[in-house]
C-alpha positions in Angstrom: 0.0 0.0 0.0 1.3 3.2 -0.9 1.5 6.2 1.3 -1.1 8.8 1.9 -0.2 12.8 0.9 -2.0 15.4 1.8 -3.9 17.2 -1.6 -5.8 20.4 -2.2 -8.5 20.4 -4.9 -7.3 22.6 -8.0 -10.4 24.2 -8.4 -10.6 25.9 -4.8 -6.9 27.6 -5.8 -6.6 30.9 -7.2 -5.5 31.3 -10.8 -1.8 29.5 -11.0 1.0 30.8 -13.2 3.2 28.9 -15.8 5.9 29.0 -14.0 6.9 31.3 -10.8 7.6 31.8 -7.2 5.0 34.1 -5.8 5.1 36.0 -2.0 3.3 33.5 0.7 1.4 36.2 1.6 -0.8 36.6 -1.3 -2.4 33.8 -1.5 -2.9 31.3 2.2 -3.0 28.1 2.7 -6.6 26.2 1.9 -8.5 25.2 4.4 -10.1 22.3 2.7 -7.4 19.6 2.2 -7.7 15.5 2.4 -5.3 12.6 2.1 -4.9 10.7 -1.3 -2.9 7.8 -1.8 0.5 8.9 -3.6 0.5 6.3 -6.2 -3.0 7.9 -7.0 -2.2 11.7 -6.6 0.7 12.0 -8.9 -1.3 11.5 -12.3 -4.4 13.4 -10.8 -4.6 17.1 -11.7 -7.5 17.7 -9.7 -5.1 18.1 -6.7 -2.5 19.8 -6.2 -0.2 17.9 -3.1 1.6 20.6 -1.0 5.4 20.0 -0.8 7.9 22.2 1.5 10.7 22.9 0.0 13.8 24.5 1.2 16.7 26.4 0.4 19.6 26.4 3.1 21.4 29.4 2.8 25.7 30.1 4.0 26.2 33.0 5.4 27.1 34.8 2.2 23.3 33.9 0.9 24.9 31.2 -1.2 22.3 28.5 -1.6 23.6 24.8 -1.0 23.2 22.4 -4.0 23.5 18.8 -5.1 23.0 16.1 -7.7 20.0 13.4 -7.3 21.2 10.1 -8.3 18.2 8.3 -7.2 14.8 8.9 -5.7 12.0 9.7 -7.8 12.7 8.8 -11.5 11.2 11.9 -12.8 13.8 14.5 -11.1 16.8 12.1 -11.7 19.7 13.4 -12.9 19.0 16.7 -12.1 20.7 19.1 -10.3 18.4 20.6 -6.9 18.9 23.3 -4.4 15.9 22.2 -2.7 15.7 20.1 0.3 11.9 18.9 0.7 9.4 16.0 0.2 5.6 15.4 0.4 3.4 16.2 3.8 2.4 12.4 4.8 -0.6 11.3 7.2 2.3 10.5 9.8 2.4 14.0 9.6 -0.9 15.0 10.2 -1.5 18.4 12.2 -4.4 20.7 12.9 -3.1 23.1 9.5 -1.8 22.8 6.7 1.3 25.2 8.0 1.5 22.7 10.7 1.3 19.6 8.7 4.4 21.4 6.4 6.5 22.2 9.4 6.2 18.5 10.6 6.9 17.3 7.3 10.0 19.6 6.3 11.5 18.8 9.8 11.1 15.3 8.8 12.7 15.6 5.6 15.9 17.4 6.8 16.3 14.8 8.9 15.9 11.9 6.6 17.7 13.6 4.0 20.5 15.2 5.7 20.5 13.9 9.2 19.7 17.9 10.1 17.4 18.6 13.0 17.2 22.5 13.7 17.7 23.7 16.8 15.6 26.7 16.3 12.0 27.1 15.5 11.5 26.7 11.2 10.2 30.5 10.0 7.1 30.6 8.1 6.9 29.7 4.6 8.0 32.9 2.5 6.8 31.6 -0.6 4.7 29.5 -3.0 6.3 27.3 -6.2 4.5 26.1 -8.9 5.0 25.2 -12.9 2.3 23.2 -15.2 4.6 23.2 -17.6 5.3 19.2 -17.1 3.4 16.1 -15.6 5.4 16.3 -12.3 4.7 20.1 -11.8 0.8 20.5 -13.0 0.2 17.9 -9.5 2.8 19.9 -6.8 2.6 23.2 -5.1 5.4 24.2 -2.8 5.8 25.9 -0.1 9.1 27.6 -0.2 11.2 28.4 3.3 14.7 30.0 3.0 16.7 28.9 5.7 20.0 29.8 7.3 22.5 27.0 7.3 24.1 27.1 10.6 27.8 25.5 10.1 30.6 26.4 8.1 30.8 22.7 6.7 28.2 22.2 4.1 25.2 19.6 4.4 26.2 16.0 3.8 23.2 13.7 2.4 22.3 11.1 4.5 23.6 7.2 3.0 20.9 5.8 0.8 18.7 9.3 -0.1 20.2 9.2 -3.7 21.6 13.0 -3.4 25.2 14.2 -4.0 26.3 17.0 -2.2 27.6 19.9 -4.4 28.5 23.1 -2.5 27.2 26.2 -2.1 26.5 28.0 -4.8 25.0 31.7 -5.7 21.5 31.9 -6.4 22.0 33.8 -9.6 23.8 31.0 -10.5 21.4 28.3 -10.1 18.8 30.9 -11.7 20.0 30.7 -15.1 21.5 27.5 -15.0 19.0 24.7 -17.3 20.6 22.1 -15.4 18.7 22.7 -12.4 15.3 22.2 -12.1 12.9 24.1 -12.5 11.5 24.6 -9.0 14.6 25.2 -7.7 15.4 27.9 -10.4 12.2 29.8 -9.4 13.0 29.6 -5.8 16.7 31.2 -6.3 15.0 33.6 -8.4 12.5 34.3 -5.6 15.4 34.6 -3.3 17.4 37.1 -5.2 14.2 39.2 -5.3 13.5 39.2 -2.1 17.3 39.0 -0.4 17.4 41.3 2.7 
């Protein structure tokens, strides 16, 4: 049996771009969400299934970076600066924003071993592209977090990701290599760097 994610209906959403990373604040999370079996959300565009994604960010706003070399055939061989996964039932909260905390905590660990000390900030942004099969059934919800360590991240064993480096976000931007989510969200971050 395959896992549970949490979707949204499409049709409750506000008009979605082609492509873009857009200002949390403009649009909130829906309140009317249910659980869907994975295997049967991914080829449904009725719903959209809310993924938090993140950027982790050096010191120097450099965002950090790596290769997948496994995980979900669709992304393979691509080059990320997004750290992230889908909101599970195991992860089931009282919001949506609660739901994504517990979910991108869970992530960071799996993926990287990471668990912040700190509380995770709010989301500062929504992702989205219907400009393939994987992105016209995801919507993320994009957090730009500070790395604390000098060292980079180092992917846990067995989560199919090579750890690049940190790298600029105007970089990654214009870079076709990437994709394309996390090319919108280091556009986002240039646009809104502090």
């Amino acid at each position: 049996m395959s896992a549970r994610v949490l979707v949204i209906p499409r049709n409750e959403c506000p008009s979605l771009p082609e492509a873009d990373a857009w200002a949390r604040t403009t649009w909130t999370c829906p309140r009317n969400w249910s659980w869907r079996r994975r295997s049967e959300a991914e080829g449904d565009e009725r719903f959209l299934q809310i993924i938090p994604y993140a950027l982790l960010r050096n010191a120097r706003g450099e965002i950090w970076c790596y290769a997948r070399n496994g995980g979900d055939s669709r992304l393979r061989d691509r080059l990320s600066a997004g750290v992230g996964g889908h909101i599970e039932d195991i992860d089931a909260a009282e919001s949506i924003e609660r739901m994504a905390d517990r979910a991108l905590r869970r992530e960071l660990r799996e993926e990287l071993l990471w668990q912040p000390d700190t509380a995770i900030p709010e989301p500062d942004a929504w992702i989205y592209e219907g400009l393939s099969a994987i992105g016209r059934v995801h919507i993320g919800l994009l957090y730009l977090l500070s790395w604390p360590e000098n060292a980079p991240p180092k992917p846990a064993e067995g989560q199919g990701l090579s750890g690049i480096g940190f790298i600029p976000a105007g970089r990654i931007a214009d870079d076709a290599r990437f994709e394309l989510w996390s090319r919108l969200a280091a556009g986002f971050s240039i646009r809104n760097s502090v």
